[in-house]
C-alpha positions in Angstrom: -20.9 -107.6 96.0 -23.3 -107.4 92.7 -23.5 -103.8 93.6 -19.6 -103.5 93.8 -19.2 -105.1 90.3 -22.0 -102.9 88.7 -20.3 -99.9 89.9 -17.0 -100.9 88.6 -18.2 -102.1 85.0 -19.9 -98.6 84.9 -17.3 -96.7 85.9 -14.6 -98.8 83.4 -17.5 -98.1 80.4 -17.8 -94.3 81.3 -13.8 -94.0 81.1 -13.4 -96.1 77.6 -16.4 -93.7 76.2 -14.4 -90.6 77.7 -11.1 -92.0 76.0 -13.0 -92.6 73.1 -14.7 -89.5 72.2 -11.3 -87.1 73.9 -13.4 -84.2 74.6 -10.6 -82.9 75.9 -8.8 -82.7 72.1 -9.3 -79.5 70.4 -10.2 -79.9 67.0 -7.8 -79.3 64.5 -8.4 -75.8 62.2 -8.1 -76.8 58.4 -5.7 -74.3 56.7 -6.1 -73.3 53.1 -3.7 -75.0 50.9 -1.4 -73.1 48.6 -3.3 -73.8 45.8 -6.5 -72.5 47.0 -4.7 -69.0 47.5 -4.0 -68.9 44.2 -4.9 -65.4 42.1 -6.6 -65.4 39.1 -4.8 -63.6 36.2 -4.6 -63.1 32.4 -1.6 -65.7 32.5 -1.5 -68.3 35.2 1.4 -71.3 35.2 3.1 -74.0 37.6 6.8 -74.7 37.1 9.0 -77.3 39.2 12.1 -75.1 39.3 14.4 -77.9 40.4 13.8 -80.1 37.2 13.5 -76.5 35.0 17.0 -75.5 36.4 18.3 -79.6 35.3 17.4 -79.0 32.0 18.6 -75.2 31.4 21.7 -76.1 33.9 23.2 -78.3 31.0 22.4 -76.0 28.2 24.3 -73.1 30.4 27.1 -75.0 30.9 27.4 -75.9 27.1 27.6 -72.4 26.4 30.1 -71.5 29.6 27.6 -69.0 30.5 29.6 -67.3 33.6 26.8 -67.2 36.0 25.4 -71.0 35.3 26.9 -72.6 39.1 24.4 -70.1 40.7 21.1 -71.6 38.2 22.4 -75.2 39.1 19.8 -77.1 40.9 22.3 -78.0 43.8 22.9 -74.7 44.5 19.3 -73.5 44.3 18.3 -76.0 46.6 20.6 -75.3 48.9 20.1 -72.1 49.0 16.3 -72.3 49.5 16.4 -74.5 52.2 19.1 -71.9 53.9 16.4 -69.7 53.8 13.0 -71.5 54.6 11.6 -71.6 50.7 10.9 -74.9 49.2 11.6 -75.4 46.0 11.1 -79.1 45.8 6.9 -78.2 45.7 5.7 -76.3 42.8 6.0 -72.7 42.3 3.0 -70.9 41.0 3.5 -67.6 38.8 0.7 -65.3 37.4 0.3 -62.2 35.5 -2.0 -59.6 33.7 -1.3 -57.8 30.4 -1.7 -54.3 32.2 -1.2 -51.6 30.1 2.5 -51.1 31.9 3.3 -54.8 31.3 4.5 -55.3 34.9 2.1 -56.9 37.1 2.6 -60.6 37.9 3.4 -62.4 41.1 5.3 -65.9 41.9 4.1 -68.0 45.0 6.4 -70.4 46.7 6.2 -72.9 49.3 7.6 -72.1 52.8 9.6 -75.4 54.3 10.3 -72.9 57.4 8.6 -69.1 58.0 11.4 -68.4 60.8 14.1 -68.2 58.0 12.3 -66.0 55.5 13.3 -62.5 56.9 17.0 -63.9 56.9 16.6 -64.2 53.3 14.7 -61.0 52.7 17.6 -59.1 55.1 20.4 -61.7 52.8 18.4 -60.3 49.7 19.0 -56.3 51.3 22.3 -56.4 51.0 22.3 -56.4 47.0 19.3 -53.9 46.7 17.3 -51.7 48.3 14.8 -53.1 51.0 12.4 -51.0 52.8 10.2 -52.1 55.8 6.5 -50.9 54.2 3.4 -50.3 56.3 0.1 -51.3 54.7 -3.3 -51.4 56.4 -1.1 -51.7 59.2 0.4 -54.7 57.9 4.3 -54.7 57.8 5.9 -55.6 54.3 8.8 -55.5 52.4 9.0 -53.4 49.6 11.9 -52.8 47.1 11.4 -49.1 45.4 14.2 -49.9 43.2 12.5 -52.9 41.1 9.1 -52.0 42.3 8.9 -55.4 44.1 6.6 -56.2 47.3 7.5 -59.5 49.7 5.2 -61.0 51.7 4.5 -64.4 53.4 2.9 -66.5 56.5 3.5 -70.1 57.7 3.1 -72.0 54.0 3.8 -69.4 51.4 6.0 -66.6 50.1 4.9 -64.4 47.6 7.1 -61.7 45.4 4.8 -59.1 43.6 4.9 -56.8 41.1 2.8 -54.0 40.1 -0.4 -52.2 41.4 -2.7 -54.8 43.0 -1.2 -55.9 45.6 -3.7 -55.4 48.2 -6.3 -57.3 46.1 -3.6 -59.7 45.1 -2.7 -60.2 48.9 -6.7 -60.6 50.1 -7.1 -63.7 48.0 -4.1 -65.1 49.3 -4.8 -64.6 52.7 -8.5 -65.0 52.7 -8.6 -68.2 50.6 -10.4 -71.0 52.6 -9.9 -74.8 52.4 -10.7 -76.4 49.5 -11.9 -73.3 47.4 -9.2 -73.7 44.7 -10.6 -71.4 41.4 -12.4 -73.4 38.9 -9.6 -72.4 36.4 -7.0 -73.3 38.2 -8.2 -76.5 39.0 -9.2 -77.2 35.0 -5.4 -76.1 34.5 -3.3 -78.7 36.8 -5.9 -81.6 36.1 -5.0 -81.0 32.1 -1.0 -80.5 32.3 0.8 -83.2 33.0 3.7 -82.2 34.9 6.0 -84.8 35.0 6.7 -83.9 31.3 6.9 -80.2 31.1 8.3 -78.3 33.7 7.2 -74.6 33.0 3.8 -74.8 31.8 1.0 -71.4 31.5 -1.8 -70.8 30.3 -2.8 -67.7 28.6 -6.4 -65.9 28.4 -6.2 -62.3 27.1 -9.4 -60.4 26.7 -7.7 -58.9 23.2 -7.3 -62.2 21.7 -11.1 -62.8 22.0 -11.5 -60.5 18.8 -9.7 -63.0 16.6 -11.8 -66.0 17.7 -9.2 -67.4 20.4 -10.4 -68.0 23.5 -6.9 -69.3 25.5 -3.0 -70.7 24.6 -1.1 -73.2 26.4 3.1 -73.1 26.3 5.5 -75.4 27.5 9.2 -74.3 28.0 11.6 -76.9 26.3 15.1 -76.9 25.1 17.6 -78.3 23.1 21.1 -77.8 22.5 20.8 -75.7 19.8 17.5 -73.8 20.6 15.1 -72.7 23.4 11.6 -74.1 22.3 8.5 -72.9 23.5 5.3 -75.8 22.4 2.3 -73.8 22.1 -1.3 -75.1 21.7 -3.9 -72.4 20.9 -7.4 -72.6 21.5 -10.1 -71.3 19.9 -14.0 -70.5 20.6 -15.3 -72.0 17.0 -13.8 -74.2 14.2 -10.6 -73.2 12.8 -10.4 -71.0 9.6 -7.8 -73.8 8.0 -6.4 -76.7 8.0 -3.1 -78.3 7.4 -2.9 -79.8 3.9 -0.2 -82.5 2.5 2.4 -81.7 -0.5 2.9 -78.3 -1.6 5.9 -76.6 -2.2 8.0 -73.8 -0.2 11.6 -72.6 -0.2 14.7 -73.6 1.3 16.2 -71.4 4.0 19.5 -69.7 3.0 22.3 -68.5 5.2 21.1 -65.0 3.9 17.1 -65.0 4.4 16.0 -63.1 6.9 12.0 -63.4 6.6 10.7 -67.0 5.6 7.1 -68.2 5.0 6.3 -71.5 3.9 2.1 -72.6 4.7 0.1 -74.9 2.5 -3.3 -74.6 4.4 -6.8 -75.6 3.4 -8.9 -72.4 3.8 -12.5 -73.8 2.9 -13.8 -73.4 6.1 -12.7 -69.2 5.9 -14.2 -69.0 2.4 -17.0 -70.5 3.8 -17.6 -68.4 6.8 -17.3 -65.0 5.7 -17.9 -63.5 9.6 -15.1 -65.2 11.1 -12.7 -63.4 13.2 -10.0 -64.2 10.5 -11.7 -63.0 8.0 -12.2 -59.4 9.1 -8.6 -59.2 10.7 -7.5 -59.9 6.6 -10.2 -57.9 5.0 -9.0 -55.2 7.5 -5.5 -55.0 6.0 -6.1 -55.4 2.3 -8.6 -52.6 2.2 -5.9 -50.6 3.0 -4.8 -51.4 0.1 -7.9 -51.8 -2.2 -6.6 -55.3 -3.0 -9.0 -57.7 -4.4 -9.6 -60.1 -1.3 -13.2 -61.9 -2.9 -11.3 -62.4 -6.1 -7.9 -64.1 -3.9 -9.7 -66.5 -2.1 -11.7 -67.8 -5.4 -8.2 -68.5 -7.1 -5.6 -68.9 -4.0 -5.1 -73.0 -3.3 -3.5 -72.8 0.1 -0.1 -72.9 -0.8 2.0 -70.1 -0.6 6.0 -69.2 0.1 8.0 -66.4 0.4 11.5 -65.4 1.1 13.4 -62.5 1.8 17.1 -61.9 2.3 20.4 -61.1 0.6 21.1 -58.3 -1.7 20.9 -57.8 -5.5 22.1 -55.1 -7.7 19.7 -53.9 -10.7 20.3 -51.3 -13.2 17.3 -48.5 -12.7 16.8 -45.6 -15.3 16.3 -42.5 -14.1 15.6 -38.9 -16.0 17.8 -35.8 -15.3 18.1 -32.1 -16.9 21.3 -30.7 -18.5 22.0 -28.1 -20.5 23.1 -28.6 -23.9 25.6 -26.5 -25.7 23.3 -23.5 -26.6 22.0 -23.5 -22.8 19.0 -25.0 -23.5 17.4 -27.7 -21.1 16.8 -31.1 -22.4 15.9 -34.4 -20.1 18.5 -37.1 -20.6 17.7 -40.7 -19.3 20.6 -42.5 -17.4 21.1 -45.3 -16.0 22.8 -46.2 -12.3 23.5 -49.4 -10.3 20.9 -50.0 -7.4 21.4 -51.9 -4.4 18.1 -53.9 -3.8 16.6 -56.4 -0.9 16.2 -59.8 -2.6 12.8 -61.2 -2.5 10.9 -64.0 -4.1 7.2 -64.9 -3.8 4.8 -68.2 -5.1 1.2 -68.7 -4.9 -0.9 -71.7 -6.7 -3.9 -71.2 -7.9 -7.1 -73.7 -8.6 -7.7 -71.6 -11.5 -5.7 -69.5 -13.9 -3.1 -67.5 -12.4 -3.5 -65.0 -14.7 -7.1 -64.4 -13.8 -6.0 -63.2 -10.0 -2.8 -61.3 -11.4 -4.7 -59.0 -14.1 -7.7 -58.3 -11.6 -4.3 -57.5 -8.9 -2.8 -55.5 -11.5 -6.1 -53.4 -12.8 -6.2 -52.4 -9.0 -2.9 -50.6 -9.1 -1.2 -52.9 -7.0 0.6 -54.5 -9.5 1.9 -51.8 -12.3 4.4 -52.3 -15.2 7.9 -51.0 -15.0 9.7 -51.5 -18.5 9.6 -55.1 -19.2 9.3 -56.0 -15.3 6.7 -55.1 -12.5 6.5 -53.8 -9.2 4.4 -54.0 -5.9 3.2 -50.8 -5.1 6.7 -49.9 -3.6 8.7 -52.9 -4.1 11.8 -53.0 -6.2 11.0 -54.0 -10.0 10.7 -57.9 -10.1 10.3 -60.5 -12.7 7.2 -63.2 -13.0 6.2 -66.1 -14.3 2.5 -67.4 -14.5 2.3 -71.4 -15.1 -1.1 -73.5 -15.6 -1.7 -73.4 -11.7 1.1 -71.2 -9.9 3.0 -67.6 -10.5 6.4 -66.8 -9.4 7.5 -63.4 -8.3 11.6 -62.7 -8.1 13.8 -60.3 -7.9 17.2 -62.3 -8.7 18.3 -63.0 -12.7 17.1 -66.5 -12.1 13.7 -67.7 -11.1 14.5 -69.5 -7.6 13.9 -73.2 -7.1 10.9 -74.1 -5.3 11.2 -77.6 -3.5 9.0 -79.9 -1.8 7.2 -78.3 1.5 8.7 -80.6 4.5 7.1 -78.1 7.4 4.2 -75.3 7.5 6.4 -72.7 9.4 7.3 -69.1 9.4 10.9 -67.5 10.2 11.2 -64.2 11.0 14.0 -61.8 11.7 13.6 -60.0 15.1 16.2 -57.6 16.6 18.7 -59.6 14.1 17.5 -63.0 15.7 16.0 -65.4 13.6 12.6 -66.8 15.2 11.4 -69.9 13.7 7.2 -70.6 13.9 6.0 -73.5 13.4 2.2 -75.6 12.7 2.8 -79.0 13.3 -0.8 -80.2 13.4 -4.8 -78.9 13.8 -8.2 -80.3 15.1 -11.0 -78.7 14.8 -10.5 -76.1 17.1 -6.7 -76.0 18.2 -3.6 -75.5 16.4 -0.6 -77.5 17.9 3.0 -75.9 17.1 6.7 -74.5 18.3 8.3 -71.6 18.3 12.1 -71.8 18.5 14.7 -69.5 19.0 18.7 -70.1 18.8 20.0 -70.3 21.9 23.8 -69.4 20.9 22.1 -65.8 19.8 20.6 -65.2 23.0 23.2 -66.1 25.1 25.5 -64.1 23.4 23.1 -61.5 23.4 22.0 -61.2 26.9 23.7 -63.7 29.1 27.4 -62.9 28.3 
């Protein structure tokens, strides 16, 4: 009987062990997550296209931009789904500045694989689609944008450009848990929740001017698309934002605006910067006097350009008098001219910096005016810690600086930079351009 029961404890112990440890189970493999497949690049970025199409979705409508249904969310979503992507999980985008400025690559998450090919073969009917063999690997490959598609269970990948096969081995080679260091210091730092396009930029030609990466973040309002940039640089900056100063007001004509009041002390001080040498590169072009600027120049300086003024210029001709003989007669003739005004202070006197410009040749005397090198003539005006330069009849009104910022005129756009604050080694600003232009532009 004892022997019975023995047997029977044993045999119910063995079994609990047996359901216990399920030797039977095989093991689940691991897969690489999407963002340990990601490539490294000059410019890497995460955007959640849903939310990015919410907020360019109402600025589209605004504007009764004809194709804005197909950029709603709704519709993206929709579609996405139709054709296995999902567009609910981040999409990852990356790029290099390659000499031919087209090599970068977007990587989705796949909801379904089985519904891919129907988009790919959807995608066929509105351009060219070949079936492309690589390394005996089948592809997708469209000649006509230069475009390569490929994917497996969780991802999806359009491609452009020449490394493709390199691009491809990360992907598909990445194991679990092996996301790149810089890619990991990216999405720990961006919060995204708040911006919804967000890269970061590292380009081996910025490194010469001291700047080791940027960060931008895709905004916009009704008025403008914003891009909030924060660049980073290896050492301290060569300025930093200073209160007061003065600037001019932007006018419906001005087409190049500059309004800074910086503290330059630390790029005095530091005549090796990268800064340094990127300025002392330009103005010995020129021969002009960059030791004696940077003892006299305070920080503050403005200048505006725009509109059109009309000057009377003397110019010498030859005639013949009555007897045939040649004499030089001076005239006088109506000149169409670029309006332009400039203002620098000074933490000395002004005229100290504009005689040692002016023995240079840079500044010479034309009749009871001056000119820049090749500028039209202009008028000045040297006060205890400032000079004026102008163009108009009037000397311009300079007001009180409300914003460190920089508009410039590009492809008859006007771009508006802005600083809106520095630490000690990044400079915070925004870089806006008006929406009403580029729609009009490019989007109608």
């Amino acid at each position: 009987m004892w022997r019975k029961l023995i047997l029977i404890f044993l045999l119910a112990g063995g079994f609990a062990i047996l359901l216990f440890i399920k030797p039977w189970r095989t093991e689940k493999i691991e897969r690489a997550r999407i963002i340990d497949r990601l490539p490294i690049a000059n410019i890497i970025g995460q955007s959640n296209l849903l939310e990015l199409s919410e907020d360019l979705s109402k600025t589209l409508y605004y504007y009764d931009v004809s194709f804005r249904d197909i950029l709603s969310p709704n519709i993206i979503l929709s579609r996405s789904k139709k054709y296995g992507v999902d567009t609910q999980s981040p999409v990852y985008f990356f790029g290099n500045d390659s000499l031919s400025g087209n090599d970068w690559g977007i990587l989705f998450s796949v909801s379904d694989e089985s519904k891919i090919n129907l988009g790919i073969l959807r995608m066929s009917k509105s351009i060219t689609i070949k079936d492309t063999l690589i390394n005996d690997q089948h592809y997708d490959y469209s000649p006509e944008f230069d475009l390569y598609f490929a994917h497996e269970e969780d991802w999806f990948l359009i491609y452009k450009g020449e490394q493709f096969l390199s691009t491809l081995n990360r992907i598909t080679t990445a194991k679990p848990r092996s996301i790149h260091p810089r890619w990991r210091l990216f999405l720990n730092t961006v919060d995204f929740k708040l911006d919804h396009l967000v890269a970061e930029i590292r380009l081996p030609k910025l490194k010469k001017y001291g700047i080791k990466s940027g960060f931008i973040q895709l905004k916009n309002d009704s008025s403008h698309f914003i891009v909030q940039t924060s660049v980073i640089h290896f050492d301290t900056l060569a300025f930093q934002l200073k209160e007061g100063g003065k600037g001019f007001p932007m006018r419906v004509y001005t087409r190049q605006l500059i309004n800074l009041n910086l503290d330059f002390r630390s790029l005095k001080s530091h005549p090796n910067h990268p800064y340094h040498h990127f300025i002392d590169s330009i103005a010995s072009k020129i021969g002009f006097p960059v030791e004696s600027f940077w003892e006299n120049f305070d920080g503050n300086i403005a200048f505006r350009r725009g509109g059109i003024e009309y000057i009377r210029e003397k110019y010498i001709v030859s005639e013949l008098d009555d007897d045939f003989n040649v004499r030089e007669v001076s005239k006088s003739r109506k000149v169409k001219i670029s309006n332009f005004s400039l203002f620098l202070n000074t933490n000395k006197s002004p005229e100290i910096l504009f005689n040692k410009v002016k023995s240079k040749g840079i500044i010479s005397a034309d009749g009871n005016k001056h000119r820049f090198i090749f500028s039209p003539p202009f008028n000045h005006r040297l006060s205890d810690s400032s000079m004026i330069f102008y163009t108009s009849h009037y000397e311009p009104v300079v007001n009180p600086l409300l914003n460190n910022q920089v508009m410039w005129t590009i492809n008859y756009t006007p771009v508006q930079f802005y600083i809106d604050s520095t630490t000690t080694k990044v400079i915070f600003g925004r870089i806006k351009f008006p929406l009403k232009k580029l729609i009009n532009d490019y989007l109608k």
